[in-house]
N, C-alpha and C positions, 0 to 999 in steps of 0.2 A: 425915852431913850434908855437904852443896856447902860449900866456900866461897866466899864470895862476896868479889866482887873486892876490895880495899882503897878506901878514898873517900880523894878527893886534895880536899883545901879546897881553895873558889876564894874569891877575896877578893870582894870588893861589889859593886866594880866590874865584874870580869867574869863575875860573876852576870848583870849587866844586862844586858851586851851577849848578842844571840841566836844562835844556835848557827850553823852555816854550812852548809848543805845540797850534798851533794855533790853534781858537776855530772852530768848525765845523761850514759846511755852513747853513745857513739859512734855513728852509725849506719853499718851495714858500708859500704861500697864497694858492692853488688849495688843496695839501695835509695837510694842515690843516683841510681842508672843513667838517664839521661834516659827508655830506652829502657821502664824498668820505670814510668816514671812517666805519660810517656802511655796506657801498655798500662791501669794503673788508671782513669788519667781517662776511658777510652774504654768500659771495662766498665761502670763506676760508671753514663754514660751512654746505656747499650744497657741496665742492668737500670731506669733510669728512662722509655726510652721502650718498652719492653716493659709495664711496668706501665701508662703512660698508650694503649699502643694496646688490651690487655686491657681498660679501663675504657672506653675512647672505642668498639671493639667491643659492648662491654655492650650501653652508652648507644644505642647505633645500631641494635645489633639488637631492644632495647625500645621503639626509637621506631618502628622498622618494622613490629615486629608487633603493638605495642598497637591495641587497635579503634580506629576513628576517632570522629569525636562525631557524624555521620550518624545521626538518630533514625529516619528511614524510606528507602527508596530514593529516589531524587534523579536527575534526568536535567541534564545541563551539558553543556552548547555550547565545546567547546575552539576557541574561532575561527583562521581560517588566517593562517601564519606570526608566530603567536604564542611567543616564545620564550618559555627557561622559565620567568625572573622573572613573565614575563607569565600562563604558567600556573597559578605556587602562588599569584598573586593573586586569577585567579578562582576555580579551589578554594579556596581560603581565603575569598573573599567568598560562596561559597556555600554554605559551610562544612561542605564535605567533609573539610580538615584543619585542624587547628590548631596548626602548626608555623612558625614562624622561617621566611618563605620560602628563607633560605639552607641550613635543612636541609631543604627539598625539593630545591635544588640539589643538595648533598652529596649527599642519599638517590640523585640521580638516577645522576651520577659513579659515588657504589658501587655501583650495580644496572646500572652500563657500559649504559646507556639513551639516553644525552645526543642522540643523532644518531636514535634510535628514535620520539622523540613525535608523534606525529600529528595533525593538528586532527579535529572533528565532532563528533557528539554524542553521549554517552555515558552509561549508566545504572550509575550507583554505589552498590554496595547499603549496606542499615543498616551502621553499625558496621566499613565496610571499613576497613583497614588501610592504611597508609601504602605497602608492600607492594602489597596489592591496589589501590590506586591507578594506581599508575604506570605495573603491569601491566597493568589495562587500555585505559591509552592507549597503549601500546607495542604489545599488539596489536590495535590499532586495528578491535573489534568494536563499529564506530559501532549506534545507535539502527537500528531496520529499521523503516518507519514503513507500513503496510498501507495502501495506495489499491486501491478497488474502483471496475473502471469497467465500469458495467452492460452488459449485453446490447440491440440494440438502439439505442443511438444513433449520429448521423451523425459524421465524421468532424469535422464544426464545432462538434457538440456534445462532444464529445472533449477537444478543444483548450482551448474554453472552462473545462468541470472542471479540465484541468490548470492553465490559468492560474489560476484562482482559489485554486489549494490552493496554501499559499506556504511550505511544506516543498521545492516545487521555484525551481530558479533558471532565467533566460534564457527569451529570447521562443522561441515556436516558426518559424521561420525559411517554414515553407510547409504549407500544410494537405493533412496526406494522401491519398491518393485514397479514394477510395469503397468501406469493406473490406477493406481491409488491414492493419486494425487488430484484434488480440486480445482482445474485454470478457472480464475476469478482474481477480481481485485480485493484485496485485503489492505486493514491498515494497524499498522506497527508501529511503536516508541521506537525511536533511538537503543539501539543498545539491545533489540532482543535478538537470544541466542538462534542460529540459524536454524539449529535440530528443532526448537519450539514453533519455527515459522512450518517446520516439513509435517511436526506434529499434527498443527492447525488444519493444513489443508488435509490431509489424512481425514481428524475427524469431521471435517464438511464434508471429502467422499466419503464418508461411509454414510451419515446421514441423510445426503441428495439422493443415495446409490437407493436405499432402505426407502424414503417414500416412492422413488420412480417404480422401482421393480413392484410396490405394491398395488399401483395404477397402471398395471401393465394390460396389452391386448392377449387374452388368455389363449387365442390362436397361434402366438408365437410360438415358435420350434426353438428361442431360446431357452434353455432348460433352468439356468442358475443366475445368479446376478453376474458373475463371473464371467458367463460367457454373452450378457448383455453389452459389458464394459469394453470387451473384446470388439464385440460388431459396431459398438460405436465409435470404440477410434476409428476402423476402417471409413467409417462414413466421416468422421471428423477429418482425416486427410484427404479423403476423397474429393471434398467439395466445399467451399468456405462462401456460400449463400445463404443467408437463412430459409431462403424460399425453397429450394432443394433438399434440406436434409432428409425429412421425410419419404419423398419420392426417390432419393439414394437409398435409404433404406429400406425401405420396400423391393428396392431392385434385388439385394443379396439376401431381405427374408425370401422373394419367391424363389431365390435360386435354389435357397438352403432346403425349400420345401419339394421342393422337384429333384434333389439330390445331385444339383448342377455342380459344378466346383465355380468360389467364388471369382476367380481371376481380376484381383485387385494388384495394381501396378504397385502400393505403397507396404503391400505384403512384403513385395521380392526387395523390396530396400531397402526396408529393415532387417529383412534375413541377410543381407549383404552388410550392412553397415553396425545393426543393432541402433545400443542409444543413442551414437553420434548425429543420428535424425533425417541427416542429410544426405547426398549420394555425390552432389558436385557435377552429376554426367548425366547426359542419358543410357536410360536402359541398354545393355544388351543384349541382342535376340540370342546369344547363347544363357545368357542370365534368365533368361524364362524359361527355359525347361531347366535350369542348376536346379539339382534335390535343396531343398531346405525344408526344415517344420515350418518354417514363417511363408512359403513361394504356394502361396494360393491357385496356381495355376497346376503346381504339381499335386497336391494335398488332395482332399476332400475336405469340405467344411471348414472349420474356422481354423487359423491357426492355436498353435499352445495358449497362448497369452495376447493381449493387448500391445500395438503397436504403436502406443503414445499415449498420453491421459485427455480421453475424451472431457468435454464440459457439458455443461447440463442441459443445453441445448442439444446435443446430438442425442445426449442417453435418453433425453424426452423422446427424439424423434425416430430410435432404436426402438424401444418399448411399445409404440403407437405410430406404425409405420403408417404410410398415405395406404388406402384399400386401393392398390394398381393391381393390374398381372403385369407389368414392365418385366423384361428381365436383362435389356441393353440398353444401357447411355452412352454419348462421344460427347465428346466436347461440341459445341455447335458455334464456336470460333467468336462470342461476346464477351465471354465472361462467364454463358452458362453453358449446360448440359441439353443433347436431343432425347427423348426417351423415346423408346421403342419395345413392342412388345415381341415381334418375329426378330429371325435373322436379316433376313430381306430387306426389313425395314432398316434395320442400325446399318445395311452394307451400304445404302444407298444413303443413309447419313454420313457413316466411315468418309466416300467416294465423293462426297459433298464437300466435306474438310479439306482431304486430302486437293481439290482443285483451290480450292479456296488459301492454302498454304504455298501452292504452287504460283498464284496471281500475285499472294505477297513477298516472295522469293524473286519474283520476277520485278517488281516494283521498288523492291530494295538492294537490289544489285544488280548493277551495271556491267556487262562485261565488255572487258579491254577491246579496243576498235581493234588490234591485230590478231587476238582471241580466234578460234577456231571455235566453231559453235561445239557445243558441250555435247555428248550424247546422253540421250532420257533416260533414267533409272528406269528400270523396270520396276511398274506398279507391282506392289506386294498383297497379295491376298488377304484379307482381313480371317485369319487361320485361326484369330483368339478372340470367340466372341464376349468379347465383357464391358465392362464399364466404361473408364472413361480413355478418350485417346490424345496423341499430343496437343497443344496450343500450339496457335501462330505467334511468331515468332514478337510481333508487337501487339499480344494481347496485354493485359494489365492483371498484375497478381490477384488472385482473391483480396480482399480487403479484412485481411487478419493475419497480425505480427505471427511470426514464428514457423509458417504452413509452408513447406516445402510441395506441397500438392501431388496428386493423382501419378498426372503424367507428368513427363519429361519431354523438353523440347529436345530435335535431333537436328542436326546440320546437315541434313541430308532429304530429299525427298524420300529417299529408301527410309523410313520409321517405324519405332517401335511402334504397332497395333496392338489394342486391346478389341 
């Protein structure tokens, strides 16, 4: 067995009193060291903001890639020289995101975007991301907005369309010449100027214009591209079938070759009207022999200029006419054209319509049971042999916006003849 140490009695008193705790060690000399003592303080706060950039990272890269709260696709108008406050307000008001606009700012900073943002208008899909946000106004793949502008109308009728569609900005400054414009569908941002849209189609005619004319039938008695563009608008008002341009055109290349004069009805309407396009009436048999440079029936050959801005459908089928000797079409009361090579033949076309207009005259109006029967116009001699002649009355328009067409219907059996 140990022994255990001896006990020393203590008296009452210094019972009571409590014991005296040695004083702690030293610390060396080295942790004193100023030099060890910032070295601490400096680590202590590099492992603190290691761990707040690790979690501020998290945070950031969760808030970038979480979906956004977009339930369907959304189009938003980033307006110009909008900064960024100004943009996480209208996303946010349109509620593409839902973030603290100053973490769109930050998001922006980290994604080194800041100088990147673009204004116009953009299409943000469901559930984009804060990420795909930014991104696509950084790469600035504004909205592409489809304008189709028909075949077939005048250069004032052009202008008009474009004013009225108010995806474009600015006035048009001067109204194109006659034809020099491209009917086709184009797509445009928000916001572009209208003279830049007149610009565009300009350099598409000139380029369609430049390979057609070079793939032309070298038989043609068109001489210039000029007066290509010319006989294809006639053929472009003439007739809105794709199956006919060709053989329209061929009708007024043989005429041009046999030195017939063209007698196209959409001549004398626009020498009457110009670019308004339209006429509102039918023809009148004094308006066919009226002098004008544009009244085909008075002229020789083509008129001055073009009577609308053909499309590249016609100027194809101008340049490379169908190989006919045609040199008379009439309407043949469906929707299309009879061709015929002699007189003889279109008269007995003409006189074909002409009964065929009168059965529907008689099918759609009833005359009053106390009425006195009407007396018969006298049939009119078909005196203008050319292309095309009126429609009955409940035929259906060509099947292309903007075409005021050929002929003109008349309220009368007495009608204009071509």
């Amino acid at each position: 067995m140990s022994e255990r140490p001896p006990i020393s009695p203590r008296s009452p008193r210094a019972a009571l009193e409590p014991e005296q705790v040695p004083p702690p060690p030293k610390r060396s000399e080295r942790a004193r060291n100023p030099f060890v003592i910032v070295g601490n303080a400096i680590f202590t706060i590099l492992i603190i903001l290691m761990i707040g950039a690790g979690a501020t990272y998290y945070y950031g890269r969760q808030t970038l890639e979480s979906p956004g709260p977009l339930q369907e696709d959304k189009i938003v108008n980033i307006p110009a020289r909008a900064g960024k406050r100004d943009i996480a307000d209208v996303l946010s008001r349109e509620g593409v995101i839902n973030v603290n606009p100053w973490i769109f700012i930050g998001s922006v900073f980290a994604l080194k975007a800041s100088s990147d943002l673009k204004p116009g208008e953009y299409s943000f899909q469901k559930n984009a991301s804060l990420r795909d946000v930014i991104a696509t106004i950084v790469e600035g793949k504004v909205v592409q907005h489809a304008v189709t502008v028909p075949e077939g109308l005048t250069s004032e009728q052009i202008v008009a369309r474009l004013s009225d569609n108010d995806i474009f900005t600015g006035a048009v400054r001067e109204i194109p010449r006659e034809g020099t414009l491209l009917p086709e569908t184009y797509k445009f941002p928000r916001g572009t100027a209208r003279d830049q849209v007149i610009q565009r189609m300009q350099q598409a005619q000139k380029r369609v214009l430049a390979e057609i004319w070079e793939r032309r039938n070298p038989d043609s008695p068109l001489k210039s591209p000029d007066q290509l563009v010319t006989m294809a608008s006639i053929v472009e008002k003439e007739t809105g079938r794709a199956d006919e341009r060709s053989r329209v055109a061929a009708v007024f290349v043989n005429r041009m070759k046999q030195r017939m004069k063209l007698q196209s009805d959409p001549t004398i309407i626009y020498g009457l009207v110009g670019g308004k396009g339209t006429l509102g009436r039918p023809i009148k048999r004094s308006e066919i022999t009226q002098p004008s440079p544009y009244n085909t029936y008075v002229i020789d050959g083509l008129p001055p200029g073009p009577i609308a801005n053909p499309g590249r459908a016609s100027l194809e089928a101008t340049a490379n006419p169908a190989r006919t000797r045609d040199l008379f079409f009439v309407a043949d009361g469906t929707g299309g054209h009879a061709f015929t090579e002699t007189y003889d033949q279109h008269a007995k076309n003409v006189a074909k319509l002409r009964t065929m207009e009168k059965q529907i005259q008689n099918d759609t109006v009833e005359p009053a049971d106390d009425a006195a029967p009407a007396a018969a116009a006298p049939a009119s001699a078909d005196t203008n042999p050319t292309a095309a002649t009126p429609k009955p009355t409940n035929q259906k328009k060509p099947p292309r916006g903007g075409r005021q067409g050929a002929a003109q219907q008349t309220s009368s059996p007495t009608v204009v003849q071509r």
